[in-house]
C-alpha positions as CSV (number, residue, x, y, z in Angstrom):
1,X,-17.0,49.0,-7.9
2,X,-13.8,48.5,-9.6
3,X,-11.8,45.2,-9.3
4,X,-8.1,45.2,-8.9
5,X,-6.3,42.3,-10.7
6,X,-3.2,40.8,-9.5
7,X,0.2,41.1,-10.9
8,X,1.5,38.2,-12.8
9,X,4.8,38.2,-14.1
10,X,4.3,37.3,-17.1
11,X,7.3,37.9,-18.6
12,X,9.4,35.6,-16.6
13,X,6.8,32.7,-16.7
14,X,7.6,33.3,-20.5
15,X,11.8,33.4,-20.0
16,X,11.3,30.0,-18.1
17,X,9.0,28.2,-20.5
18,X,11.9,29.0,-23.5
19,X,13.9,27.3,-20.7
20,X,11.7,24.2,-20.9
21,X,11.4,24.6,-25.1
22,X,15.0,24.4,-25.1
23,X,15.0,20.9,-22.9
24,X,11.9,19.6,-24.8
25,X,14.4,20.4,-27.9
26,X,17.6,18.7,-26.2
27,X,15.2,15.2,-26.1
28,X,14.2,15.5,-29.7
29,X,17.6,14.6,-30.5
30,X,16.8,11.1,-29.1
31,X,14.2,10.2,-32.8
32,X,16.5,12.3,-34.4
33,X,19.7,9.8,-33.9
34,X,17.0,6.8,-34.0
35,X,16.1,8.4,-37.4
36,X,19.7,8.2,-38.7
37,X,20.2,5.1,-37.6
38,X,17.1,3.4,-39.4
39,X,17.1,5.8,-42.5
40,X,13.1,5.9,-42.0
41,X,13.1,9.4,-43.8
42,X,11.9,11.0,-40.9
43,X,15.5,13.3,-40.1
44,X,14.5,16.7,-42.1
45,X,11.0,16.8,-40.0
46,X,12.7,16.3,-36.6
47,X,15.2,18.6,-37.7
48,X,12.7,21.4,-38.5
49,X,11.0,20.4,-35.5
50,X,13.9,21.1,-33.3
51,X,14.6,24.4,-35.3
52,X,11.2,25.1,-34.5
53,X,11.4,24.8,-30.8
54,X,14.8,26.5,-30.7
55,X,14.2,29.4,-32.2
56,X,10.9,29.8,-30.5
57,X,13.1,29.0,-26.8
58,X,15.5,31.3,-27.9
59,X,12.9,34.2,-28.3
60,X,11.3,33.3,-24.4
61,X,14.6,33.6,-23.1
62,X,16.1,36.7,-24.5
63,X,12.9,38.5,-22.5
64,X,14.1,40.1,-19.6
65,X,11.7,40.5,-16.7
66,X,12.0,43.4,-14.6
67,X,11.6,40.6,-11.3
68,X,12.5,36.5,-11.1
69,X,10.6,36.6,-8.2
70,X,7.4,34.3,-8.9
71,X,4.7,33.9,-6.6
72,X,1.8,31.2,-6.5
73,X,0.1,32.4,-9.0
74,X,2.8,32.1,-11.7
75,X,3.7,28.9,-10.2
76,X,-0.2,27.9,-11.1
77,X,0.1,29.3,-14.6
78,X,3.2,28.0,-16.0
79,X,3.0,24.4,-15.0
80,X,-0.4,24.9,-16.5
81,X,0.5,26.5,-19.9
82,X,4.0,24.6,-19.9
83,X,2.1,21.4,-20.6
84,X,-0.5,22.8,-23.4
85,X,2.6,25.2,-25.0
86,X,4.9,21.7,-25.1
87,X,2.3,19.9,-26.3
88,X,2.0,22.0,-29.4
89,X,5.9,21.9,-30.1
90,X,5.9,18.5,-29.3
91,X,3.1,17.6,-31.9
92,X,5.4,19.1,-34.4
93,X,7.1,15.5,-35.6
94,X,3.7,14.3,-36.0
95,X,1.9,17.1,-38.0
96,X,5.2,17.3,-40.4
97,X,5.6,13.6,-40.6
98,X,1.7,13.3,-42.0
99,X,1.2,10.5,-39.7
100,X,-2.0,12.6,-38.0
101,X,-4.4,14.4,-40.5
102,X,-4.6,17.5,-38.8
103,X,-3.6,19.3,-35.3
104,X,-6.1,18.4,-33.5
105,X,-5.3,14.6,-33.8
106,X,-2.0,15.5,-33.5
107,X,-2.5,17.5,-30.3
108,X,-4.3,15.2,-28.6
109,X,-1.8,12.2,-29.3
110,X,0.8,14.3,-27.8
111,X,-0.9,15.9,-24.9
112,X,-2.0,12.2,-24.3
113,X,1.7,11.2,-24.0
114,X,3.2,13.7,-22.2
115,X,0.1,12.9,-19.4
116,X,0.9,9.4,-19.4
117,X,-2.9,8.5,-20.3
118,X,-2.0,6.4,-23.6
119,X,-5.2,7.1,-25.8
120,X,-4.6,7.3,-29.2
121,X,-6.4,8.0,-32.6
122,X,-4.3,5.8,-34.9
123,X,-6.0,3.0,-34.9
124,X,-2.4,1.3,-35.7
125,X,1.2,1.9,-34.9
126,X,2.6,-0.3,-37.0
127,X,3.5,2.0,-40.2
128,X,5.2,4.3,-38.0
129,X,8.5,5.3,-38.7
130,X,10.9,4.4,-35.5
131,X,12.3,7.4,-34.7
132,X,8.0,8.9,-33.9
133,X,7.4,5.2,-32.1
134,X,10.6,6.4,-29.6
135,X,8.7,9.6,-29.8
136,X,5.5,8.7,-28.4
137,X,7.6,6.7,-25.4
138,X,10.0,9.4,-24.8
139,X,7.1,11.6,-24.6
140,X,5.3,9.7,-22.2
141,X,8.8,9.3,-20.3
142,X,8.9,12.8,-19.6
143,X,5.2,13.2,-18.3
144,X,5.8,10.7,-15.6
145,X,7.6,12.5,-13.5
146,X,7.2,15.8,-15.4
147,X,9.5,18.2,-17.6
148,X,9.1,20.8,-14.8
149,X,10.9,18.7,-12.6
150,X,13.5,17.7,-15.0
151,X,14.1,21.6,-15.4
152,X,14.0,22.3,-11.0
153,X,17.6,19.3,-11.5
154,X,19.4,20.6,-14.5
155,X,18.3,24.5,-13.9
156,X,20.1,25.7,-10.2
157,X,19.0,29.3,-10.1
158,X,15.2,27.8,-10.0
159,X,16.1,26.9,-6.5
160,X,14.0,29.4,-4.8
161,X,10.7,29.9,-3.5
162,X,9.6,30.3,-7.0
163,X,10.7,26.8,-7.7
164,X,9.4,25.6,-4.9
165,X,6.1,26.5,-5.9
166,X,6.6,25.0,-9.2
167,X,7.3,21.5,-7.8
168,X,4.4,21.6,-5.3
169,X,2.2,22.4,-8.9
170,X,3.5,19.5,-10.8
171,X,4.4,16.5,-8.2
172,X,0.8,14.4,-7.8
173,X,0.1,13.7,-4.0
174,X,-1.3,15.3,-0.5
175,X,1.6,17.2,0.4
176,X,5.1,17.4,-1.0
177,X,8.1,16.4,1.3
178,X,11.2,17.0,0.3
179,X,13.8,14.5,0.4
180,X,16.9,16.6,0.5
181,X,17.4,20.5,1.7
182,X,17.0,22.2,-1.6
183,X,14.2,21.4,-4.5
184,X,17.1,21.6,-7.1
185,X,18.9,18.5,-5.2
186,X,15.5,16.6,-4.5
187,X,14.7,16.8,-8.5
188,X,18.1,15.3,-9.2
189,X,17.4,12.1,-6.7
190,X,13.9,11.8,-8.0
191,X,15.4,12.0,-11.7
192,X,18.2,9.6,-11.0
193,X,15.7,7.1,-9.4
194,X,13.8,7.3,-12.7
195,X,16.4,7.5,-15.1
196,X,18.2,4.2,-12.9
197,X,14.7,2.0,-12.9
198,X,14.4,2.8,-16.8
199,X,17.8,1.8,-17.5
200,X,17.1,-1.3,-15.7
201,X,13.8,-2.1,-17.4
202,X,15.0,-2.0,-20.7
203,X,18.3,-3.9,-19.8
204,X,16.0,-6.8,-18.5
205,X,13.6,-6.8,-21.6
206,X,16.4,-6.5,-23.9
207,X,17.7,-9.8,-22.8
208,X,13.8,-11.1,-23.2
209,X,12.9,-11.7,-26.8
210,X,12.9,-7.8,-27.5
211,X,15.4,-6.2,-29.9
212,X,17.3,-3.0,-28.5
213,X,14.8,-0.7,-29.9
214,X,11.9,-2.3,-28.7
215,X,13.5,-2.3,-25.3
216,X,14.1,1.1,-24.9
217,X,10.2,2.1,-26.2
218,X,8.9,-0.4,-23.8
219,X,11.0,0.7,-20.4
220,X,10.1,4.6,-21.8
221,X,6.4,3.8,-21.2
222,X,6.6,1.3,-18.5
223,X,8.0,2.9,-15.5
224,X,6.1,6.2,-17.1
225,X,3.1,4.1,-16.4
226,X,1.9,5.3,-19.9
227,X,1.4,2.2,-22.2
228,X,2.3,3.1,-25.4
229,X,3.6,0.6,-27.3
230,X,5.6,-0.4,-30.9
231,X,3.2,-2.6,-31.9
232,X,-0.9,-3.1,-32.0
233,X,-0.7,-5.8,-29.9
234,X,1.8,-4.8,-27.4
235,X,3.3,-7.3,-25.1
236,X,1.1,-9.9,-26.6
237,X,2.9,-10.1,-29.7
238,X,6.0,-12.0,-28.2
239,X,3.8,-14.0,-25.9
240,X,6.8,-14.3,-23.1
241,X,5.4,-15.0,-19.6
242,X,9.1,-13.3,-19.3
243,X,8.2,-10.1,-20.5
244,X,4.8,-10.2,-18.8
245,X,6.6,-10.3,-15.4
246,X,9.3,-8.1,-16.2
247,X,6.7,-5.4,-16.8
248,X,4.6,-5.8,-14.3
249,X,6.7,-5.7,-11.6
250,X,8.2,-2.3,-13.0
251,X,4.6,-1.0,-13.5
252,X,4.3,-1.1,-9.7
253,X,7.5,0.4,-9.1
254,X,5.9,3.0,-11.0
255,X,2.8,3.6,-9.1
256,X,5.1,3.2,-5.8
257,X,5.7,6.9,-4.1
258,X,9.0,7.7,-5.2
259,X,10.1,9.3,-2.3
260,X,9.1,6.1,-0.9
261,X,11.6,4.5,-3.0
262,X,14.3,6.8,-2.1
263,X,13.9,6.0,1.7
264,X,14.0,2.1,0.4
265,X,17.3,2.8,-1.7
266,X,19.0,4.1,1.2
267,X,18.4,1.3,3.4
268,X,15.3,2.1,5.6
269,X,13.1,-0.7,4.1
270,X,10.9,-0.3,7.4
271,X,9.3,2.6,6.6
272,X,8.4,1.4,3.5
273,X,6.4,-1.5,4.9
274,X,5.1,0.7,7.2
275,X,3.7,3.4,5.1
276,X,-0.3,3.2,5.1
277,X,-0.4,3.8,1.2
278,X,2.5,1.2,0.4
279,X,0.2,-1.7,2.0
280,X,-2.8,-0.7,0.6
281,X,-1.5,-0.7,-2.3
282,X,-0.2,-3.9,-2.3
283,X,-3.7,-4.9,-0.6
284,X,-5.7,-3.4,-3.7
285,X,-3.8,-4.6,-6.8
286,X,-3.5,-8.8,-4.6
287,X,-7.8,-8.2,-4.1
288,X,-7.9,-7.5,-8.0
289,X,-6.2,-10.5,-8.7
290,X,-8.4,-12.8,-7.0
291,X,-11.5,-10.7,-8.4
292,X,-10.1,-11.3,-11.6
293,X,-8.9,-15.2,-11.3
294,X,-12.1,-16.4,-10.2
295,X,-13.8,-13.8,-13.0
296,X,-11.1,-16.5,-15.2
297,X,-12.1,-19.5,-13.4
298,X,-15.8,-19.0,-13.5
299,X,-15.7,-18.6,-17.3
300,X,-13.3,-21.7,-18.1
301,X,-10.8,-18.9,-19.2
302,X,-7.7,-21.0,-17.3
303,X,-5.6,-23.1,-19.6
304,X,-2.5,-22.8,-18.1
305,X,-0.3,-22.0,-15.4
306,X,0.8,-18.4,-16.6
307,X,-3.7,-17.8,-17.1
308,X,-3.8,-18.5,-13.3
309,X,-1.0,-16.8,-11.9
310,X,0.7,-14.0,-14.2
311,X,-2.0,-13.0,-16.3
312,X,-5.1,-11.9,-13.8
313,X,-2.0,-10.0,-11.7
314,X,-1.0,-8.3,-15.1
315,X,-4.2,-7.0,-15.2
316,X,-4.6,-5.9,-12.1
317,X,-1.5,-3.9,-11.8
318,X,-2.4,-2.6,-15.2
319,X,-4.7,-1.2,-14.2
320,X,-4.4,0.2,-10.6
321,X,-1.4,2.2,-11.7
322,X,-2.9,3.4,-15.0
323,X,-1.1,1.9,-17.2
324,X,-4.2,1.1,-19.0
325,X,-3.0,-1.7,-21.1
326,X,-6.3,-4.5,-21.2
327,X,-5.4,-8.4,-22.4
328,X,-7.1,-9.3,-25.9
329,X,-10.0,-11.2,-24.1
330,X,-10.6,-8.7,-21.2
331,X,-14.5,-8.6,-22.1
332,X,-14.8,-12.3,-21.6
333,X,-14.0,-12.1,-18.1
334,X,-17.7,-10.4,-16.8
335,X,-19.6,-7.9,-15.4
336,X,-17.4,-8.3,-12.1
337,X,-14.4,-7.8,-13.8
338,X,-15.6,-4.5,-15.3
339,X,-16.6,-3.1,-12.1
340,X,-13.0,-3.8,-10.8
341,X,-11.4,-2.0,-13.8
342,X,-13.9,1.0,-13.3
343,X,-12.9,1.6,-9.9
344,X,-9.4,1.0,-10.3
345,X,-8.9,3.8,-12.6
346,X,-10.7,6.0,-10.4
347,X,-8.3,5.0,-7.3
348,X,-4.7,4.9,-9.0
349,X,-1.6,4.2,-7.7
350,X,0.1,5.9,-4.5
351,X,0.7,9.7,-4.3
352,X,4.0,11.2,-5.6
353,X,4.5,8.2,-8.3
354,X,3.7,8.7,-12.1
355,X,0.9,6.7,-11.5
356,X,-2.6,8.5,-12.5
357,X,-6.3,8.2,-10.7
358,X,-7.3,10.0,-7.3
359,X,-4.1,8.5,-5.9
360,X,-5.1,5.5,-3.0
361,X,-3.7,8.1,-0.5
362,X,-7.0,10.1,-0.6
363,X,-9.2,7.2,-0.7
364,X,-7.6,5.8,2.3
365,X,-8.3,9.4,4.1
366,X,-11.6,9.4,2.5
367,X,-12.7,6.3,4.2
368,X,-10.9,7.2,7.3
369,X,-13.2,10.5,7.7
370,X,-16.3,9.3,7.1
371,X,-15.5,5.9,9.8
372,X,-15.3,8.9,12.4
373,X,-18.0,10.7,11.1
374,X,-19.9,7.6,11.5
375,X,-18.5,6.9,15.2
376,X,-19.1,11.1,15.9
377,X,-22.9,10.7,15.1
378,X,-23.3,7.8,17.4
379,X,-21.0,10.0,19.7
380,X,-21.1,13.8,19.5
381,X,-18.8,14.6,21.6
382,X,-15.7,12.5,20.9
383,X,-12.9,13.7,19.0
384,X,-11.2,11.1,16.0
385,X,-8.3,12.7,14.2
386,X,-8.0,11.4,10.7
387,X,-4.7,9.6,10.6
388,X,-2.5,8.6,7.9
389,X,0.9,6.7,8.9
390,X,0.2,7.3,12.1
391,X,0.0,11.2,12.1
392,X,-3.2,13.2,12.6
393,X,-4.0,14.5,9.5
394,X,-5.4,18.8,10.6
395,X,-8.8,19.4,9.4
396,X,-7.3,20.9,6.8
397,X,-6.0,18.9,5.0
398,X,-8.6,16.2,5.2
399,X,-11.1,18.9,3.9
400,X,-9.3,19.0,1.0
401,X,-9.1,15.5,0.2
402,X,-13.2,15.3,0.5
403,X,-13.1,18.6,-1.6
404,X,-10.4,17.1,-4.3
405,X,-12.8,13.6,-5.0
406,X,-15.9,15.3,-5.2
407,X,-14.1,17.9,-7.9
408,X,-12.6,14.5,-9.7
409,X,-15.9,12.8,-10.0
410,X,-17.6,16.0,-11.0
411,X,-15.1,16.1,-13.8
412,X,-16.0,12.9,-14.9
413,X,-19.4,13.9,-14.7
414,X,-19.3,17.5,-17.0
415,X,-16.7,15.6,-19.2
416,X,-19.3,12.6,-19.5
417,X,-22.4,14.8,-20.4
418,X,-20.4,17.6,-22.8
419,X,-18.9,14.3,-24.2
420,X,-22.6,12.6,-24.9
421,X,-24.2,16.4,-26.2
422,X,-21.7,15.9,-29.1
423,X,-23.1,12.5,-30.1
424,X,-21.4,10.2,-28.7
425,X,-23.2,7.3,-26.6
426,X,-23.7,7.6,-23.3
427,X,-21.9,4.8,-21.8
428,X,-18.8,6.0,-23.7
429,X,-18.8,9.5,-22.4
430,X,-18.7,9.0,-19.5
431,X,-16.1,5.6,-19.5
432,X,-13.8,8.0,-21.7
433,X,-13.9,11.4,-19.4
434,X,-13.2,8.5,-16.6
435,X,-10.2,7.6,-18.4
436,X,-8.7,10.6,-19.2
437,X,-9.2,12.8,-15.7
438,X,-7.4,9.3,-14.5
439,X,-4.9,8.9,-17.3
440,X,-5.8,5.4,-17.5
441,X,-5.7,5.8,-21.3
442,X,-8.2,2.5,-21.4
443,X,-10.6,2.1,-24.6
444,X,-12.5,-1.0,-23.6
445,X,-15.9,0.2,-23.4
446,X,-16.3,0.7,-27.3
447,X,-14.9,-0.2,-30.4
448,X,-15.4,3.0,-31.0
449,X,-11.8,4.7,-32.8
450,X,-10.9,7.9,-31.3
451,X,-10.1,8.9,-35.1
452,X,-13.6,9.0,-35.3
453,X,-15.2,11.1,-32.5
454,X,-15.3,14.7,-33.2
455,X,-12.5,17.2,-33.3
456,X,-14.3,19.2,-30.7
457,X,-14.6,15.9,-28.0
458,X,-10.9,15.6,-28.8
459,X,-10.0,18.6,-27.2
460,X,-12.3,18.5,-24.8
461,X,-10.5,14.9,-23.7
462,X,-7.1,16.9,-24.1
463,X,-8.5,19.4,-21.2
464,X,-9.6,16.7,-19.3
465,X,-6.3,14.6,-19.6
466,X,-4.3,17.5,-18.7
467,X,-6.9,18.3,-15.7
468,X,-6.0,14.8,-14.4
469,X,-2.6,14.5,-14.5
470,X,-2.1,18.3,-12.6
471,X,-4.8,16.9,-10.3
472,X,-7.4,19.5,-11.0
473,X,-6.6,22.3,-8.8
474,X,-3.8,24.0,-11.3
475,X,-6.2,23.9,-14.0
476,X,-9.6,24.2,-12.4
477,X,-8.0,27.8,-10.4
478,X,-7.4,29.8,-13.7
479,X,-11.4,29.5,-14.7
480,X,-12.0,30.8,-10.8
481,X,-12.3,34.9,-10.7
482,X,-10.3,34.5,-7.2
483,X,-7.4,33.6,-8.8
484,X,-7.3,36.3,-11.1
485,X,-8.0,39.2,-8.2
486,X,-5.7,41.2,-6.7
């Protein structure tokens, strides 16, 4: 029997990603000018770089497609090839720099930024040139909220079903509201949240014991959730119970619902405290912090008052919203503490932030639906709606929330065993697929350097990173024969 395969239009999927190549361009002009300024020797690479990237945006565009209609399919296909193709321009600085041996490493350092997850294989950042440390941050900047996105604001005639689509693909949550009539105008607001909450992070750390440029890098990857850092030690090395409070209360901002935060900015603080996801959120990262102060307590860890009350909150916020940054003397805290961090990075922040994990939202259905199956088997024939903010969640829907965690822990669980087939131990597989479907970016589990695992694991990691942070579905879909046939 013949199959019939369904028409993709291919060739404007390819006119909007020289759209996006010309954008990704347009923010390489940030290390450029930071390049200038310090005279690290790094200009002629950037500037190739962006040559690069132009010319190769300028060839996308000039195709003319004989439609601009785009269905769900190509909505499916270029957020998923926007991320590997910008990943592979965006690498460029890197490969021409020399600071990564060879693509691969170079690849997955990228890919890890743009994803927010934070894993890297230097094993230090602190020959970098500045104009690739603002890289990595300004790379994880864009992932948080996503360079489709950015395109949907400063790109109007996206502003149709196809664009749509396109938001739905690369905005993480359950469903995707939008905050004002048209997706062009609800990618501005989301943009100018982000763009307003950066400015104010780095503003506050640049009046902390930060210098300018460290400010900016440190506000790129903090409201990003992403972690990178300008130096090996990160905020440890100005040891500022200043800078440690100033970052964690803009790490969960971060893994706040940003529509959330647009309903807050316009005055309706109620529905904030009223949202279902907002207070278990907050209920999640304060139980962390007493699992982790008495994890402290228990092993005569507290010598101060900023042990006791910043640091095990630090930690815990950290870590809910993926931030994945670990203090110096995490593995002194115990077994009890590890088990917290483990299922943290599984659970994430809240739906529609640039927070990574399963998102709390699900977990919060997930629990929900099997309380009523529980109740249904003592009583089969009541009917319990799954609710969420006080709305009945259809079938549906809550189908696909069972559906979505048992895909993400089966991730974790092929990623884990491919991982362990290529030599690597078995605790670490699987701790490292866990990190990267989450984008938790955390390395605690081994001193193992990613430099050293093989090239093939890294890419492997890559798929998995890029799996997480498009929350499975986008990726997973173009390996299914459905979504191929007509």
């Amino acid at each position: 029997m013949k199959k019939h395969y369904a028409y993709i239009n291919f060739r404007m999927l390819l006119r909007v990603i020289g759209w996006l190549l010309m954008v990704l361009a347009g923010f390489m002009s940030f290390p450029l000018v930071t390049s200038l300024i310090y005279d690290d020797s790094q200009t002629l690479p950037i500037l190739i770089s962006m040559g690069i990237t132009v010319v190769a945006s300028f060839g996308m565009m000039s195709i003319r497609p004989n439609s601009r209609d785009m269905g769900k399919r190509e909505a499916i296909l270029l957020t998923a090839f926007t991320w590997v193709i910008l990943s592979l321009f965006g690498m460029l600085p890197f490969v021409l720099y020399g600071s990564h041996p060879n693509v691969t490493n170079a690849f997955f350092e990228t890919m890890s930024g743009f994803t927010t997850t934070g894993l890297s294989v230097l094993d230090t950042v602190n020959f970098l040139p500045h104009s690739l440390l603002l890289w990595r941050c300004l790379l994880q900047w864009i992932g948080g909220l996503g360079i489709i996105l950015f395109t949907l604001a400063v790109i109007p005639m996206l502003n149709n079903k196809g664009g749509m689509l396109m938001f739905n693909e690369e905005v993480t949550g359950i469903t995707h509201d939008k905050i004002r009539p048209r997706v062009s105008n609800t990618a501005k607001s989301l943009w100018m949240i982000y763009i307003s909450l950066t400015v104010v992070c780095i503003l506050l750390l640049w009046a902390s014991k930060m210098n300018l440029f460290e400010a900016i890098c440190h506000g790129l990857s903090t409201v990003s959730t992403g972690g990178f850092s300008t130096t090996d030690m990160h905020v440890h090395e100005w040891n500022s119970p200043y800078i440690i409070i100033i970052l964690t209360v803009f790490m969960f901002i971060g893994g706040v619902n940003f529509n959330l935060i647009y309903i807050g900015i316009n005055g309706n603080f109620r529905k904030l405290f009223t949202n279902d996801s907002f207070k278990w959120f907050c209920f999640v990262i304060l139980l962390g912090y007493l699992v982790f102060l008495i994890s402290m307590w228990s092993r005569d860890l507290i010598h101060s008052w900023q042990d006791a009350l910043l640091t095990p909150m630090f930690q815990s916020v950290a870590i809910l919203t993926s931030t994945g940054l670990i203090v110096p003397d995490f593995k002194l805290w115990g077994p009890v503490a590890y088990l917290v961090l483990i299922i943290f990075m599984a659970v994430g922040g809240c739906a529609g932030s640039t927070s990574g994990g399963a998102k709390i939202d699900r977990f919060i259905i997930l629990h929900r639906f099997l309380k009523n199956e529980m109740y249904c088997t003592m009583y089969p024939s009541a009917v319990k709606a799954v609710k969420l903010n006080g709305k009945g969640m259809s079938n549906d829907m809550t189908m696909k929330v069972v559906a979505f965690i048992s895909f993400y822990f089966l991730v974790v669980l092929g990623g884990g065993l491919v991982l362990s087939i290529m030599g690597i131990s078995t605790a670490d597989s699987f701790f490292y697929a866990l990190s990267a479907v989450s984008n938790s970016g955390i390395g605690v589990e081994s001193e193992l350097s990613f430099a050293l695992i093989p090239d093939a694991a890294k890419w492997i990691l890559s798929f998995i990173m890029l799996t997480g942070r498009l929350e499975l579905y986008t990726v997973l879909l173009l390996f299914s024969k459905a979504f191929w046939q007509k």
